[in-house]
C-alpha positions in Angstrom: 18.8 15.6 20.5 21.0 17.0 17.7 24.0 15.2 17.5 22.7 11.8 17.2 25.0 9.1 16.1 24.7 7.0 12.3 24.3 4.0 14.8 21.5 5.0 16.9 19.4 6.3 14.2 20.1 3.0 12.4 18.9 0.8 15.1 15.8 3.4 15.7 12.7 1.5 14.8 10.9 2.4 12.5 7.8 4.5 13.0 9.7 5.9 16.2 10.6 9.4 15.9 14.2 10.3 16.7 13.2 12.9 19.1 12.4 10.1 21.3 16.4 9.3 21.9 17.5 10.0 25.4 21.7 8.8 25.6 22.7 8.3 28.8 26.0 9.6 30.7 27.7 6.6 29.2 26.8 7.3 25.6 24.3 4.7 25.3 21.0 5.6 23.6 17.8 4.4 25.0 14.1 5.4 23.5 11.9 7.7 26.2 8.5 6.3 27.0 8.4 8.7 30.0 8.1 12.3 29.9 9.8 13.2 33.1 12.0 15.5 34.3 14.8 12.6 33.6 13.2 10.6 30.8 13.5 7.0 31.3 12.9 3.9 28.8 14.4 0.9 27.3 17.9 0.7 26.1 18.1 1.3 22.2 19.3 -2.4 20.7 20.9 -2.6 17.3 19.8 -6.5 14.7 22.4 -8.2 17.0 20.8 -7.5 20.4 23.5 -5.1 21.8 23.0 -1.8 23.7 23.6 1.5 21.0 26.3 3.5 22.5 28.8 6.2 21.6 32.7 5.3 21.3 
């Protein structure tokens, strides 16, 4: 994913590679843990506990 936001790579954990962002159709980043033809995996949380999305 190219155009990934300040805040999602901020609230990336570290170690995980950013190629590992999926966003869904909402804007809101989540981290793939399944390599399917729609990849699926937890919502990406920033230090507060709140879903990453794009304004």
């Amino acid at each position: 994913m190219n155009d990934v936001s300040p805040a999602a790579l901020a609230a990336l954990p570290e170690g995980i590679d950013p190629a590992f962002l999926i966003r869904d159709p909402n804007g809101c980043y989540g981290i793939a843990i399944e390599d399917a033809e729609v990849p699926t995996g937890p919502p990406l949380r920033d230090v507060f506990g709140n879903v990453v999305c794009d304004t």
